[in-house]
N, C-alpha and C positions, 0 to 999 in steps of 0.2 A: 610738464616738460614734453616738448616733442623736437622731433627733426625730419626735416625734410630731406631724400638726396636725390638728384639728377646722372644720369650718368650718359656724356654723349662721343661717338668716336667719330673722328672730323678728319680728314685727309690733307692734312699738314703739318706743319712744324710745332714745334710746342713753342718757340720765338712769337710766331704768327698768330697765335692764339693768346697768349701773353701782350703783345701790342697791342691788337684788339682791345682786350679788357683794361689797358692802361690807356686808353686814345677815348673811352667809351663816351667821357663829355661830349666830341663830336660827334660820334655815330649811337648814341643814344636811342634814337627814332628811330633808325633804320634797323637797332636792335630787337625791338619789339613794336611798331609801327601805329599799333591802336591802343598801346599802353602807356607806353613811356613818353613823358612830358618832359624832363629837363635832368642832369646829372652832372655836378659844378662843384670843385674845389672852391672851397670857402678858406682855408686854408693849405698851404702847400701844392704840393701838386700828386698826378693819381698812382706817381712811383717811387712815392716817399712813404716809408713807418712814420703813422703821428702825424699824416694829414686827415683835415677833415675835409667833408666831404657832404653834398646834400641832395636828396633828389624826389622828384613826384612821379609817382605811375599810379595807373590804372587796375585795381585786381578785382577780376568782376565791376561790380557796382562801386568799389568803396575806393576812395580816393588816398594812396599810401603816402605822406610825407614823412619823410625820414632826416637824421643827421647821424653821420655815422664818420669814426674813425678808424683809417689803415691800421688794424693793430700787427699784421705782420706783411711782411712780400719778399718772396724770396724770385727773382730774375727768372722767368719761364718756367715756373714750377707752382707758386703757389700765391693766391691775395686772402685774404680773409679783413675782414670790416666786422664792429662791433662797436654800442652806441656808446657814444665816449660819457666821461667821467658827471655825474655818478653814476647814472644808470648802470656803466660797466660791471660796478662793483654787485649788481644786484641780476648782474647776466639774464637779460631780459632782451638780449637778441644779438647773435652772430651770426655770419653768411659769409661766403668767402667761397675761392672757385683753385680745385688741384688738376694742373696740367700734367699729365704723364705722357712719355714718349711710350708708343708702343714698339713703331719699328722708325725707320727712315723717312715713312709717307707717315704717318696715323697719330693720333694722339688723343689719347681719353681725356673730356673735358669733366672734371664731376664738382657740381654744385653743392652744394648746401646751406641751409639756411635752420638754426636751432634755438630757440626759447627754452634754457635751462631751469627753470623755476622749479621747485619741487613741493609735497606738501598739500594742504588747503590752499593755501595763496598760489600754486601751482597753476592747481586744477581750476582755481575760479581765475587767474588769467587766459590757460589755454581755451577756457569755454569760451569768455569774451573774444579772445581772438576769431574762434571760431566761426562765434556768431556773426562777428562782423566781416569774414573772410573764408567761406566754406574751404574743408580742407583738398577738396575737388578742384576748389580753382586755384588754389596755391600750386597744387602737383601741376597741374596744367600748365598754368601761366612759366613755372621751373622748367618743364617740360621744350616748351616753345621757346624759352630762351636758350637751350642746349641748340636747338636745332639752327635757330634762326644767327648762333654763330659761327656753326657751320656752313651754314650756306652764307653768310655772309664775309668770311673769311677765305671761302673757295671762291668764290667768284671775285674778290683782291686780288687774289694770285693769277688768276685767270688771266 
C-alpha cells in the first residue's frame, strides 16, 4: 500500500482549475509537454460519474498506459479516477485531484494517487511498481503536474 500526495496553490478560481482538469483531453501536452502522449474519453465524457477514460504518459523510462473510470466529481471541488471493474474491486489504483478555495484569488490544488493493496500481495505489488517506476520519479513527475497547472491556468486567464 502506498500514496502519493501533491499539494499545489495556484492564483485562481477553483472553476478555472476544475475546467482545466475536465478540458485535460485537449491540453494534455501542454500539461506535462515530455510526458504525456494522449488522454480520451473512450466512453462518456471527462464531467460525467462512470465515464471511462484512457491515457499514455511518460514516468521516467517506463511507458504508463492506463484505463480508468470517473468514479466520483463533484463541480469545482473534486475528480477522483479508479481502474474500473474488476480491477476496482481489488483497489489496485485511485488518483484523483481536490480543489479548495483558499480565498477569492488562491486555490489548493492536491493530488493523489494511492495503490491500496495490503499484505504479502501488497508488498510484492508495491515492489514491482517500484521497480518499474522509482518512487522519486512518481513524486516528481505529481510534482510538475501541480505546477505545470498552475502556470498553465494563469497564463488562460492572462
Amino acid at each position: 500500500m502506498f500514496t502519493l500526495k501533491d499539494e499545489t496553490i495556484i492564483y485562481t478560481t477553483p472553476k478555472a482549475v476544475f475546467d482545466y482538469l475536465t478540458n485535460v483531453d485537449t491540453l494534455y501536452k501542454s500539461w506535462h509537454p515530455r510526458d504525456h502522449i494522449f488522454f480520451r474519453a473512450l466512453k462518456g465524457d471527462l464531467k460525467t460519474e462512470g465515464s471511462i477514460v484512457h491515457f499514455l504518459e511518460w514516468l521516467g523510462r517506463f511507458p504508463l498506459y492506463g484505463v480508468a473510470r470517473i468514479s466520483k466529481i463533484e463541480s469545482d471541488r473534486y475528480i477522483e479516477y479508479e481502474l474500473p471493474y474488476p480491477f476496482s474491486r481489488l483497489k489496485l489504483g485511485k488518483a484523483g485531484f481536490r480543489i479548495e478555495p483558499l480565498n477569492d484569488a488562491e486555490t489548493k490544488l492536491t493530488a493523489h494517487v494511492a495503490v491500496e493493496t495490503n499484505g504479502w500481495t501488497g508488498r510484492i505489488i508495491d515492489a514491482i511498481i517500484f521497480l518499474l517506476i522509482p518512487r522519486r520519479i512518481m513524486e516528481k513527475h505529481i510534482r510538475e503536474e501541480g505546477e505545470n497547472v498552475k502556470t498553465n491556468t494563469q497564463s488562460i486567464q492572462a
